[in-house]
N, C-alpha and C positions, 0 to 999 in steps of 0.2 A: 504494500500500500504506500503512495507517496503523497507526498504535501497536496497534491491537483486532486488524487483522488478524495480527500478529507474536502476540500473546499468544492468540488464538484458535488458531495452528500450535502453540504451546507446550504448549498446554491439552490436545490432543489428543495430543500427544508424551507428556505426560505418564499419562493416560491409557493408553496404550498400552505403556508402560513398566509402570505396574502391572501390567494384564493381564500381559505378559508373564514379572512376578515372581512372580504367583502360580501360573502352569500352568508357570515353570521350577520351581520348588520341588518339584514330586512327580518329578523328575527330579536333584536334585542328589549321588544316590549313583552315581556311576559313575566311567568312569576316560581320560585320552585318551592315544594315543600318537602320536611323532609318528617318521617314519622320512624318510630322506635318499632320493632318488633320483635318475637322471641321467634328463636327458631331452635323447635326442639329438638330435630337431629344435630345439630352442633353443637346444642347447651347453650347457647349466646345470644344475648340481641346484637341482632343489624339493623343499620339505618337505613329506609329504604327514599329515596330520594326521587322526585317525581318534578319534571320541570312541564312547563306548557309555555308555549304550544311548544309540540315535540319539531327536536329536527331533522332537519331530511337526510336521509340515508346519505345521500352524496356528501353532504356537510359530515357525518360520522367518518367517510371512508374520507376525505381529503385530510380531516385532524389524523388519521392512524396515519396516512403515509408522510406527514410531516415528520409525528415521532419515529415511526421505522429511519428514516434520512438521519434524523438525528444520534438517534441508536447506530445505526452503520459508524455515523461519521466519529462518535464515542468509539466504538470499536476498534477502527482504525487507528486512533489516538493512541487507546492502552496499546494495540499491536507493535505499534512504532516505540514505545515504552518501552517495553519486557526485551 
């Protein structure tokens, strides 16, 4: 992995992050709640978190490939480390 490949993961992180801020933006009037639950197979309460209006699939799959770019370009970093 070299320097371009780190900054090529970036590049498109970055990238993807825009997209993402512009098609979050026609969504940022809404409201989330979040409520306690028990869940008896684990013993534990989780918070189950509930936002509206929900958003669209494509806005979920642009935020993952942001973080995957990011996670790569980490990768590459430790790589070049060790």
């Amino acid at each position: 992995m070299s320097d371009n490949d780190i900054e090529l993961k970036l590049g498109r992180a970055r990238t993807h992050i825009a997209e993402f801020r512009k098609k979050a933006a026609t969504i940022r009037n809404g409201y989330c709640t979040i409520k306690p639950e028990e869940d008896q197979e684990r013993q534990m309460t989780v918070m189950r978190i509930s936002i509206e209006p929900k958003a669209p699939d494509e806005l979920r799959l642009v935020a993952g490939d942001a973080l995957f770019n990011l996670r790569a370009a980490l990768d590459y970093i430790i790589t070049q480390a060790v």
